[in-house]
TIRO-2110 file (N, C-alpha, C; in Angstrom, 1 decimal):
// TIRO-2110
-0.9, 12.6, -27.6, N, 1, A
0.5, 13.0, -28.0, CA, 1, A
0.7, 14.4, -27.6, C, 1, A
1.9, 14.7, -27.0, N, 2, A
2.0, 15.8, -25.9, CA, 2, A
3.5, 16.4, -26.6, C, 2, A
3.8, 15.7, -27.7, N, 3, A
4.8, 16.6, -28.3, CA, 3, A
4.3, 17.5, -28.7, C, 3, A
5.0, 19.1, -28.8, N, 4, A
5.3, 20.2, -29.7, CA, 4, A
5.2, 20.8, -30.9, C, 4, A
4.3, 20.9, -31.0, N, 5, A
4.2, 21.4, -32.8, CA, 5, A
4.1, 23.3, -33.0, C, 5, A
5.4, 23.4, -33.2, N, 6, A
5.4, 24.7, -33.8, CA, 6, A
4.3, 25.9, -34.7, C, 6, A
3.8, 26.9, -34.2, N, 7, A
2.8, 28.0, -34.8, CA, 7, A
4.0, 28.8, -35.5, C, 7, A
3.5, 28.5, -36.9, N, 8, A
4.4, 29.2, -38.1, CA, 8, A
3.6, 30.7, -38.6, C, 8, A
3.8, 32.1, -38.2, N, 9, A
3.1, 33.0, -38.7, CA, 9, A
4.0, 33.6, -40.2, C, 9, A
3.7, 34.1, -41.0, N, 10, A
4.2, 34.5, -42.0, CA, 10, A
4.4, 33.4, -43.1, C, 10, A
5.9, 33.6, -43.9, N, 11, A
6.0, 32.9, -45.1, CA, 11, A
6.2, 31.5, -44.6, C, 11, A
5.4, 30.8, -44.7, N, 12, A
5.1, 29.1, -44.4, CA, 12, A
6.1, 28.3, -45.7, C, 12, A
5.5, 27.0, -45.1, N, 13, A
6.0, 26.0, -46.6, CA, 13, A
7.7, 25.9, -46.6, C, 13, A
8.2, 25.9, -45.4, N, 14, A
9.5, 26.3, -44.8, CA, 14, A
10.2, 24.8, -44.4, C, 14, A
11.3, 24.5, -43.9, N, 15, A
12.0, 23.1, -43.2, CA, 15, A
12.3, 23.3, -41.9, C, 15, A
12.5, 22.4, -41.6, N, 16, A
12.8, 22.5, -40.0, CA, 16, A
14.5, 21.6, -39.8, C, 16, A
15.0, 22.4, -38.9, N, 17, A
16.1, 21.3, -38.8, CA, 17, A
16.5, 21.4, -37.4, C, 17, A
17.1, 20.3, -36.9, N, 18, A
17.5, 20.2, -35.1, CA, 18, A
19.0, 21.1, -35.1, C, 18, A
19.3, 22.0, -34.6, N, 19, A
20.9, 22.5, -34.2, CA, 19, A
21.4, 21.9, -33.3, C, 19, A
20.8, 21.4, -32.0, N, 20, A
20.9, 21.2, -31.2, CA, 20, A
21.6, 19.0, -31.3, C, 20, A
22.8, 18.9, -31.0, N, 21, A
22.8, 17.2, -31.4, CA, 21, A
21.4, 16.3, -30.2, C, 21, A
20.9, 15.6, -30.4, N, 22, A
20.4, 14.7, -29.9, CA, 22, A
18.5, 15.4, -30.3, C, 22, A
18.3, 16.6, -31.1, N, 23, A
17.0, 17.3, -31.0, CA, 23, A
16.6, 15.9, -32.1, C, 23, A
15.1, 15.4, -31.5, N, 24, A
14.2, 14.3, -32.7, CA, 24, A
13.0, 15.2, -33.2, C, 24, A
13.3, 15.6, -34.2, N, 25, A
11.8, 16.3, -34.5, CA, 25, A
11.0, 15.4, -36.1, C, 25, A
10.2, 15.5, -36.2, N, 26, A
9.7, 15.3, -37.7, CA, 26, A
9.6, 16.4, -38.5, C, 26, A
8.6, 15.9, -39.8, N, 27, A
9.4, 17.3, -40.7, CA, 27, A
8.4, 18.5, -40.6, C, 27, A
7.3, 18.3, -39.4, N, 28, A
6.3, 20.0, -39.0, CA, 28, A
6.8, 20.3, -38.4, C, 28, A
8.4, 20.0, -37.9, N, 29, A
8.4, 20.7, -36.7, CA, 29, A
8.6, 20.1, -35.3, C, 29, A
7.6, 18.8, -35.1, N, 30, A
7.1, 18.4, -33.8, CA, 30, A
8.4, 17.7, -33.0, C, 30, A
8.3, 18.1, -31.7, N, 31, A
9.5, 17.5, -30.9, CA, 31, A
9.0, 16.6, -30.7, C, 31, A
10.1, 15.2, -30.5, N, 32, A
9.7, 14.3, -29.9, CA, 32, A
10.6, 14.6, -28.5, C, 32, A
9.8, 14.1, -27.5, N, 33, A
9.7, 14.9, -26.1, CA, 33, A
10.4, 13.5, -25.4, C, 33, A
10.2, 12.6, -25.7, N, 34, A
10.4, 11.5, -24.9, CA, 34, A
11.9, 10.8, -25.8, C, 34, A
12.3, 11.3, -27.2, N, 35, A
13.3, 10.9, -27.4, CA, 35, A
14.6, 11.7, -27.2, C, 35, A
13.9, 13.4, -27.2, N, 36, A
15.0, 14.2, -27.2, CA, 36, A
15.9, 14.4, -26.2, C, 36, A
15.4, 13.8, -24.9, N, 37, A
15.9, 14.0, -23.7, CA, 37, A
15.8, 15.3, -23.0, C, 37, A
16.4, 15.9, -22.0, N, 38, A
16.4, 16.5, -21.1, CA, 38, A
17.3, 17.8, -21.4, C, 38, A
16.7, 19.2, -21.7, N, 39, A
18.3, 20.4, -21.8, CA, 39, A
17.3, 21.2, -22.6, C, 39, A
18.5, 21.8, -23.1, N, 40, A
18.4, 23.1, -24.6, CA, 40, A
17.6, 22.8, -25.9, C, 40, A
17.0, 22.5, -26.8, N, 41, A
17.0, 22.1, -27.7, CA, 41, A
16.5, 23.2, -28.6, C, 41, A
17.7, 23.3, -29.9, N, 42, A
17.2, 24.7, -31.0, CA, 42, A
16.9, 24.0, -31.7, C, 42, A
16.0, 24.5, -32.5, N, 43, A
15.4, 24.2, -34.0, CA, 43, A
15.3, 25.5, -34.6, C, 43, A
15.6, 25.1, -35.9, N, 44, A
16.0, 26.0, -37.1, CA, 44, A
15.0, 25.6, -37.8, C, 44, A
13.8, 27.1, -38.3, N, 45, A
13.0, 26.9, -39.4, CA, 45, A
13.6, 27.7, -40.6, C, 45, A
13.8, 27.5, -41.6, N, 46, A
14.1, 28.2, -43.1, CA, 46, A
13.1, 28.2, -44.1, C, 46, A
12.8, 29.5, -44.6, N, 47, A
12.0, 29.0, -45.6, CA, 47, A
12.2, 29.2, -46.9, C, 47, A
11.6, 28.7, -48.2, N, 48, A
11.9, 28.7, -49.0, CA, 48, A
12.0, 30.0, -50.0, C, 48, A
11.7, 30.0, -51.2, N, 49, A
11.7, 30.9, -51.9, CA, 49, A
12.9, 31.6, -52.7, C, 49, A
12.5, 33.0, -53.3, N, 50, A
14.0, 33.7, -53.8, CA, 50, A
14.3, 34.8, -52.8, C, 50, A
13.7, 35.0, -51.4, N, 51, A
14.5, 35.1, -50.7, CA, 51, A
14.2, 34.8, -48.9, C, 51, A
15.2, 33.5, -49.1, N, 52, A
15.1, 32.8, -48.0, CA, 52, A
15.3, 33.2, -46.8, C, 52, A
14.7, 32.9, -45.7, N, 53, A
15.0, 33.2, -44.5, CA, 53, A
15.0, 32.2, -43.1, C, 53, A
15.7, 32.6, -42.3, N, 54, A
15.6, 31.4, -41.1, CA, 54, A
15.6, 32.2, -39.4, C, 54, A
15.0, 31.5, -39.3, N, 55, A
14.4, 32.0, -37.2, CA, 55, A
15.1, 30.8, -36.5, C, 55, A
15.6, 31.0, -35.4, N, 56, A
15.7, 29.5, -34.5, CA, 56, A
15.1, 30.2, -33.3, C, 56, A
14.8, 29.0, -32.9, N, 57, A
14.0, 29.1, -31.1, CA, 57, A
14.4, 27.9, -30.2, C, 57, A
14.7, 28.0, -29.3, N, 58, A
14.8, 27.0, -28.6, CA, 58, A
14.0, 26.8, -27.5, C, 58, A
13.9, 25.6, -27.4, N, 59, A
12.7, 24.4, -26.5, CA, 59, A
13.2, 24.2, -25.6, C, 59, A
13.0, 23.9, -24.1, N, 60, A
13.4, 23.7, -22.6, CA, 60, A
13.0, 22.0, -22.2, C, 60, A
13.1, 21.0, -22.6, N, 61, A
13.0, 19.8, -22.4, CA, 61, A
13.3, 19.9, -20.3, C, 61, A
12.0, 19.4, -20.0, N, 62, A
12.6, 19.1, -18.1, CA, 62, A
12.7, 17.5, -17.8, C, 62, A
13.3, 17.0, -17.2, N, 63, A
12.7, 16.1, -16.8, CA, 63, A
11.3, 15.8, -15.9, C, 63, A
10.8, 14.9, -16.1, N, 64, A
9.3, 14.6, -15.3, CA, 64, A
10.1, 13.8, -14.1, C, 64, A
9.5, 14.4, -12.8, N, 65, A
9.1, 13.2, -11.8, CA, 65, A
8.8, 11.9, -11.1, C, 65, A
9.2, 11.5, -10.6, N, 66, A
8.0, 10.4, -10.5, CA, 66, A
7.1, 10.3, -9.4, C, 66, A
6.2, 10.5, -9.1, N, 67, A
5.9, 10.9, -7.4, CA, 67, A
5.3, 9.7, -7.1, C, 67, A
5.3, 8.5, -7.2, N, 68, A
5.4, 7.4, -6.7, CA, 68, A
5.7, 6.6, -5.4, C, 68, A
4.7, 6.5, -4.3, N, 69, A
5.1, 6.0, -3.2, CA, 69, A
4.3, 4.7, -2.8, C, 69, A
5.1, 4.2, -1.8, N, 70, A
4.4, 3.5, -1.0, CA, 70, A
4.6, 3.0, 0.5, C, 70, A
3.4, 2.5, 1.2, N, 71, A
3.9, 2.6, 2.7, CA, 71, A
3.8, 1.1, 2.8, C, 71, A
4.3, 0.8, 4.1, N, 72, A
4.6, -1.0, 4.4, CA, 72, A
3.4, -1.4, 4.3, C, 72, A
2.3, -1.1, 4.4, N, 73, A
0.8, -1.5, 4.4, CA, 73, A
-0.1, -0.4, 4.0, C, 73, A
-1.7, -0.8, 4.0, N, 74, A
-2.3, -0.3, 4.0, CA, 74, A
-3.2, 0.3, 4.6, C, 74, A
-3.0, -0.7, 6.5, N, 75, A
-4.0, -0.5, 7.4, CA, 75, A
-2.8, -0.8, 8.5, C, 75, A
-3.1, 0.1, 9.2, N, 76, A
-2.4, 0.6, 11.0, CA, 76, A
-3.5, 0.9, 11.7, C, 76, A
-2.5, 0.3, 13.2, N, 77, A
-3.2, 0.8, 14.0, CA, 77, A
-2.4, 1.8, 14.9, C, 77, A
-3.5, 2.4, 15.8, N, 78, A
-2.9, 3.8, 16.5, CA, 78, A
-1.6, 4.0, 17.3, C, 78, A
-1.5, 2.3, 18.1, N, 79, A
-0.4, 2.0, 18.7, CA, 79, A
0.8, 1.5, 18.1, C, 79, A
1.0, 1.2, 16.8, N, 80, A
1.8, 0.5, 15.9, CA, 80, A
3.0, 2.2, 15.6, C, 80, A
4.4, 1.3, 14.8, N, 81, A
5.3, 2.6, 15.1, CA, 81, A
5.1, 3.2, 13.9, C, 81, A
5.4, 4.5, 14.3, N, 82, A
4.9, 5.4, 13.2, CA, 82, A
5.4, 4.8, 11.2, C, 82, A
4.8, 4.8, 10.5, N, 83, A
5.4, 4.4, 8.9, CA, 83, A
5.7, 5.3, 8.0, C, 83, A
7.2, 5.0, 7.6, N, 84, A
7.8, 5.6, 6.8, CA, 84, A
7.6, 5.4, 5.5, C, 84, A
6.9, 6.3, 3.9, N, 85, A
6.8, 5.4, 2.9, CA, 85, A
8.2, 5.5, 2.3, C, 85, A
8.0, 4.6, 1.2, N, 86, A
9.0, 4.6, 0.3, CA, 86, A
9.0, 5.4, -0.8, C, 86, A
9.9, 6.2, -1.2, N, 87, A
9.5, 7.3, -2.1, CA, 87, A
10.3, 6.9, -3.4, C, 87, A
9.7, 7.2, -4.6, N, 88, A
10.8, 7.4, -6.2, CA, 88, A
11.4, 8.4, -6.4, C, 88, A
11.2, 9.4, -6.1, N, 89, A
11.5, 10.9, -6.3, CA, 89, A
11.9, 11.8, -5.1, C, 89, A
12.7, 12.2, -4.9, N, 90, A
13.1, 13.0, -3.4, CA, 90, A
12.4, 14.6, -4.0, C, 90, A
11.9, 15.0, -3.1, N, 91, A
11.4, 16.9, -3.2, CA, 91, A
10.3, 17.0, -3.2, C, 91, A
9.4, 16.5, -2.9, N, 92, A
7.7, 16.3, -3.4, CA, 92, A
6.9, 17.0, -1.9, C, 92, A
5.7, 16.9, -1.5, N, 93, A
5.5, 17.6, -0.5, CA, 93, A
4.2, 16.5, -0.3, C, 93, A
4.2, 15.7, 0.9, N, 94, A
3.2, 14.6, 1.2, CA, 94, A
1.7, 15.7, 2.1, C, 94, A
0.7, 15.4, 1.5, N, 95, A
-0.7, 15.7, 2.3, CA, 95, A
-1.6, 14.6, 2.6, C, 95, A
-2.5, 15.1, 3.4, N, 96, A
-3.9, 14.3, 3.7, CA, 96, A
-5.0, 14.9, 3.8, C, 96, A
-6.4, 14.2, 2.9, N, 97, A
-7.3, 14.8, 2.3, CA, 97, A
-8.3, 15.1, 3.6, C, 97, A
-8.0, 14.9, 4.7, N, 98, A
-8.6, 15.1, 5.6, CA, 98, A
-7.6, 15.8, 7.2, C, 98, A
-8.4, 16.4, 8.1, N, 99, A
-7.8, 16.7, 9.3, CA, 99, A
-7.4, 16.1, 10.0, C, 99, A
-8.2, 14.5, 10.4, N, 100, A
-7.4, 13.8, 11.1, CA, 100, A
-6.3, 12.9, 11.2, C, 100, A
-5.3, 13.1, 10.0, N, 101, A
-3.9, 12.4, 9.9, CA, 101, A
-2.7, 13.6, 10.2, C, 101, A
-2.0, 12.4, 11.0, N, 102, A
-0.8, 13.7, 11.4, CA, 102, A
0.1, 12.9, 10.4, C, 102, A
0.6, 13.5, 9.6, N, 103, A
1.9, 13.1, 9.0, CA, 103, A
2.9, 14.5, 8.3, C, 103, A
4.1, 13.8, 8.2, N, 104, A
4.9, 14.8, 7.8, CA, 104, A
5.2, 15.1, 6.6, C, 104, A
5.0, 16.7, 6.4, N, 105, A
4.8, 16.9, 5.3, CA, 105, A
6.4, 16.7, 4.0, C, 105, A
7.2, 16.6, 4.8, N, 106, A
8.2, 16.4, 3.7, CA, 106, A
9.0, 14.8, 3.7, C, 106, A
8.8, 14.3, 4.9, N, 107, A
9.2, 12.8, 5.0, CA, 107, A
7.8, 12.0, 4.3, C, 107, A
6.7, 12.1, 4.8, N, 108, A
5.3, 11.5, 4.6, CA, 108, A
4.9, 10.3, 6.1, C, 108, A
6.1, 10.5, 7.0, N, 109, A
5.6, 9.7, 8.4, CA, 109, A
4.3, 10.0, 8.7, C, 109, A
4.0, 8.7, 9.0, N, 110, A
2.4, 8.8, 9.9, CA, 110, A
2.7, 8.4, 11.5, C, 110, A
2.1, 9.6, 11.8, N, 111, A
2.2, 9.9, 13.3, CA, 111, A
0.9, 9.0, 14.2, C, 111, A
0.7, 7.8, 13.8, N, 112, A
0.0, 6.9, 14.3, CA, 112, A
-1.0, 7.4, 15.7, C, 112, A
-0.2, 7.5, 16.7, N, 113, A
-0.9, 8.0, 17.6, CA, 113, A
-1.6, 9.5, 18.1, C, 113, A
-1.2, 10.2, 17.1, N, 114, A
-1.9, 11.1, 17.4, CA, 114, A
-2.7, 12.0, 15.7, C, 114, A
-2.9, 10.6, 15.5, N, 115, A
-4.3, 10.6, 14.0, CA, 115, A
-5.7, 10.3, 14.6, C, 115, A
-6.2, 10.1, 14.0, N, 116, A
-8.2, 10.0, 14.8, CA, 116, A
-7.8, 8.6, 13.3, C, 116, A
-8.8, 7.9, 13.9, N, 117, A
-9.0, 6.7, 13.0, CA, 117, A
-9.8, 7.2, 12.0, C, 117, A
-9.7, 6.6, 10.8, N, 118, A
-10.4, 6.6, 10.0, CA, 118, A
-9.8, 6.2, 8.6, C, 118, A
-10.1, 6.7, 7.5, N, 119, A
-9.6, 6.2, 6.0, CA, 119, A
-9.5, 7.1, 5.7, C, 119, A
-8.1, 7.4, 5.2, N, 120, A
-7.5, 8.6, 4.2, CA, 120, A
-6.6, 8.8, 3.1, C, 120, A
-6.9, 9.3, 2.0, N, 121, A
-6.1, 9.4, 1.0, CA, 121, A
-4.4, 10.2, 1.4, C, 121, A
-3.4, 10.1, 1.1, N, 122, A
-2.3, 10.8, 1.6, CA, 122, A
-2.0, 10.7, -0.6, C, 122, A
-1.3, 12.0, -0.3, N, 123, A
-0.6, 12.4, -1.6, CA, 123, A
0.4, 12.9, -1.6, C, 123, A
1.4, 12.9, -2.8, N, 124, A
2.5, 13.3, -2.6, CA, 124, A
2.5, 14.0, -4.5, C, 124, A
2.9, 15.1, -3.9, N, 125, A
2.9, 16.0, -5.0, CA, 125, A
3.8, 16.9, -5.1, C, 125, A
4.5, 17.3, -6.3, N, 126, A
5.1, 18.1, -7.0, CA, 126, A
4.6, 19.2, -8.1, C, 126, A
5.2, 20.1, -7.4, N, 127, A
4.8, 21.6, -8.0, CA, 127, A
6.0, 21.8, -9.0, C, 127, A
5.5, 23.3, -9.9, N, 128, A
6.4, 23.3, -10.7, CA, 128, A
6.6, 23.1, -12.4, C, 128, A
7.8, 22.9, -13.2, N, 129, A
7.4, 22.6, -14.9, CA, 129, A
6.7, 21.3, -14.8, C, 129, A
6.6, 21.0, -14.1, N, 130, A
6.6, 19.3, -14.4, CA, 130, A
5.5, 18.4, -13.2, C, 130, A
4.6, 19.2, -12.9, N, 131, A
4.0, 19.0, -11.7, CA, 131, A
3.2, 17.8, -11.9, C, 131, A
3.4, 17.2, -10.8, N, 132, A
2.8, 15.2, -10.7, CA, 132, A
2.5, 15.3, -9.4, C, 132, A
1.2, 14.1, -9.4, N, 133, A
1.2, 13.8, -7.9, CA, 133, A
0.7, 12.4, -7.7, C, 133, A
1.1, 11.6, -6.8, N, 134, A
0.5, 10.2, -6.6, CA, 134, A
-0.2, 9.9, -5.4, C, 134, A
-1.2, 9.4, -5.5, N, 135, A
-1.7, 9.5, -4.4, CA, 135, A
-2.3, 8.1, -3.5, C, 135, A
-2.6, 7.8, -2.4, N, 136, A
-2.9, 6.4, -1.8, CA, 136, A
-4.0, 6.4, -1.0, C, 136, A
-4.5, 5.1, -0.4, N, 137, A
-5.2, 5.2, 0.4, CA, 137, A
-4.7, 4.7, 1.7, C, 137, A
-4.9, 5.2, 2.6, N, 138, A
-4.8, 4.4, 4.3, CA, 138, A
-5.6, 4.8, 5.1, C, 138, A
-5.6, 3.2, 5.9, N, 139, A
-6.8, 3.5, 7.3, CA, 139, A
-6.2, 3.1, 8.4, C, 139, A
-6.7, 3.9, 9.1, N, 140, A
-5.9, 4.3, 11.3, CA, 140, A
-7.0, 3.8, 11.8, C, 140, A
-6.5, 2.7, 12.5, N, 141, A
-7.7, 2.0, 13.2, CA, 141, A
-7.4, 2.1, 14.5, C, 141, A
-8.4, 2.2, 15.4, N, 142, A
-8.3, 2.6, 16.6, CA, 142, A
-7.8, 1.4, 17.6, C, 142, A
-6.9, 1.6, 18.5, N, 143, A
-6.3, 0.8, 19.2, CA, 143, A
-7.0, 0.3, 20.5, C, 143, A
-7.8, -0.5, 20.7, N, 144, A
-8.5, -0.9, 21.9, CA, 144, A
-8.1, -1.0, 23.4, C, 144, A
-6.8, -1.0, 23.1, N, 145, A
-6.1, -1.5, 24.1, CA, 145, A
-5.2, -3.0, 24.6, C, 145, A
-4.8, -3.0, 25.3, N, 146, A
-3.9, -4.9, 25.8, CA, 146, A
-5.1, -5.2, 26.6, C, 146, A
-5.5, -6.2, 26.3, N, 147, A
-6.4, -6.9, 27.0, CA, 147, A
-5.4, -7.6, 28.3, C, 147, A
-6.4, -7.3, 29.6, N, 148, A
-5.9, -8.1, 30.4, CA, 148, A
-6.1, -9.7, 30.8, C, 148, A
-5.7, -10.4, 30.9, N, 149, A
-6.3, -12.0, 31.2, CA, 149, A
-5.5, -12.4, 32.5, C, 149, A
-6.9, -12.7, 33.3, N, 150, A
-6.6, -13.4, 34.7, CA, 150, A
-7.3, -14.2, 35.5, C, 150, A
-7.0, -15.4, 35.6, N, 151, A
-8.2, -16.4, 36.0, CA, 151, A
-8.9, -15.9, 37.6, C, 151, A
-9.8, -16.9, 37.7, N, 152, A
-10.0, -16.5, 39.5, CA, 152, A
-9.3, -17.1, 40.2, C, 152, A
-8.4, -17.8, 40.1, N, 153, A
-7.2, -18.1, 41.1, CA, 153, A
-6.1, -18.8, 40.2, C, 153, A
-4.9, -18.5, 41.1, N, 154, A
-3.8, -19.3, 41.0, CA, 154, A
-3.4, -20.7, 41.1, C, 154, A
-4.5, -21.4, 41.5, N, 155, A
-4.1, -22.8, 41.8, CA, 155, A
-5.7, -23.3, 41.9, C, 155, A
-5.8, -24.7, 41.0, N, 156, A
-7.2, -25.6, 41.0, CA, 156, A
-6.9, -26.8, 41.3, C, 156, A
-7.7, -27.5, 40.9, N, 157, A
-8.0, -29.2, 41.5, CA, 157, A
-8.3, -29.9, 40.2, C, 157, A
-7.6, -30.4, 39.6, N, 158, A
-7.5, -31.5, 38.3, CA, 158, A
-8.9, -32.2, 38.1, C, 158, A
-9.7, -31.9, 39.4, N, 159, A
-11.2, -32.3, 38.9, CA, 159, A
-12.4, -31.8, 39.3, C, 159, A
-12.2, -30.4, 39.3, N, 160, A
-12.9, -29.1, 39.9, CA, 160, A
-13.3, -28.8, 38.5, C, 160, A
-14.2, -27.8, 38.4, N, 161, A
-15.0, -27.2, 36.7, CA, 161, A
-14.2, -26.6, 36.4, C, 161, A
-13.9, -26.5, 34.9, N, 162, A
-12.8, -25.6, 34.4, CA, 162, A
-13.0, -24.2, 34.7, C, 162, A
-12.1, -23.7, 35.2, N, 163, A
-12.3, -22.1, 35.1, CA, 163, A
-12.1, -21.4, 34.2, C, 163, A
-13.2, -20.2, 34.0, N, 164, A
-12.9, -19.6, 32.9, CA, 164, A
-12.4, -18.3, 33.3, C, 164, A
-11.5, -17.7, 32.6, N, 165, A
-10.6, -16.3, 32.4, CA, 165, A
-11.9, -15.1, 32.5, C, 165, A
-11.4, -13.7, 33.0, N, 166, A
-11.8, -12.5, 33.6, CA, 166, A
-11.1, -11.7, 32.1, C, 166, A
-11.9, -11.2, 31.4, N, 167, A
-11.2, -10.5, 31.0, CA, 167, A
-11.6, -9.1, 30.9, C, 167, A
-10.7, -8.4, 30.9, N, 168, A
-10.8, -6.9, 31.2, CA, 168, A
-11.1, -5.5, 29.8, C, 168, A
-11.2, -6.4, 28.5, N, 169, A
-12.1, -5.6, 27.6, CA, 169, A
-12.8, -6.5, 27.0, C, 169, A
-13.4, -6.0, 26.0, N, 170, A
-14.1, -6.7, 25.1, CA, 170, A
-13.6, -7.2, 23.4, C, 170, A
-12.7, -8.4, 24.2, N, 171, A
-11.4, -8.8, 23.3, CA, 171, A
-12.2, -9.7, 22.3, C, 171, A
-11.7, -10.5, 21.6, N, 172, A
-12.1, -11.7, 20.6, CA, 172, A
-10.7, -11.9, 20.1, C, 172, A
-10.4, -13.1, 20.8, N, 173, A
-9.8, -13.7, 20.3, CA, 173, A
-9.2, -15.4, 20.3, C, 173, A
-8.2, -16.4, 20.3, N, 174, A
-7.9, -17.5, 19.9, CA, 174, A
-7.7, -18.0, 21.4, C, 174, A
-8.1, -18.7, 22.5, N, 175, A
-6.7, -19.0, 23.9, CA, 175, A
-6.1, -20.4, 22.7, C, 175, A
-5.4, -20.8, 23.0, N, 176, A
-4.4, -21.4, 22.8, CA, 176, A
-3.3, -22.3, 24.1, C, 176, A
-3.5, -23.6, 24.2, N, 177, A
-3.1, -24.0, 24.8, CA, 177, A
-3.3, -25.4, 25.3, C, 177, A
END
């Protein structure tokens, strides 16, 4: 519980009351932080006795953040177009927990091709009353290249050995056909 509870020095055993319309407190004092909303909020202590007195102070309610993102995936490769996440909160400032990610620090793009592969946390954080930060994982996988495919010739004999394809890296994959 992250609500407010007022430090009373002197004559104690006092009331509390909201001036402020919309202030939720109980009767120590304590704001409720999540009902009072967002602004100004005074509170009035009085205390009792035969001769009474009263202090007001007022409380700074901010709103919180949400620094909540996400990107279209979770794994890219180096040749793929760079990815834009989707953000909850506009103003935050995106990092990465290592050197080899290029991304921008105020959009959060990953600059695909000129990252080093690997797995990295990216975060997005907010400084400030109210500081949050959410953070993710992604991995840059290294782009091998377009495999080339090309038989040894253009033209065979319907009852010659099948020819098999040249291929120009060290591909794995489906032919089809």
């Amino acid at each position: 519980d992250n609500d407010p509870v007022p430090v009373i020095s002197g004559n104690g055993g006092g009331t509390f009351a909201a001036i402020t319309q919309g202030t939720v407190l109980d009767s120590i004092g304590r704001i409720d932080l999540n009902a009072s909303g967002a602004g100004a909020h005074v509170v009035q202590y009085t205390t009792a006795g035969a001769c009474p007195d009263s202090l007001r102070d007022t409380v700074t309610i901010n709103n919180s953040v949400n620094a909540f993102f996400t990107y279209p995936g979770s794994a890219f490769c180096t040749n793929e177009s760079h990815p834009l996440p989707t953000i909850t909160s506009q103003g935050g400032i995106f990092s990465g927990n290592l050197p080899g990610i290029m991304l921008d620090t105020l959009s959060g793009e990953i600059s695909l091709n000129a990252s080093q592969p690997g797995l990295y946390e990216v975060t997005y954080s907010f400084t400030g009353t109210c500081q949050t930060s959410f953070s993710t994982t992604i991995q840059i996988q290294d782009f091998p290249g377009v495999p080339q495919l090309q038989y040894p010739a253009d033209s065979f004999c319907r009852d010659s050995v099948a020819p098999l394809p040249n291929l120009s890296t060290d591909s794995v994959g489906i032919f089809i056909g």
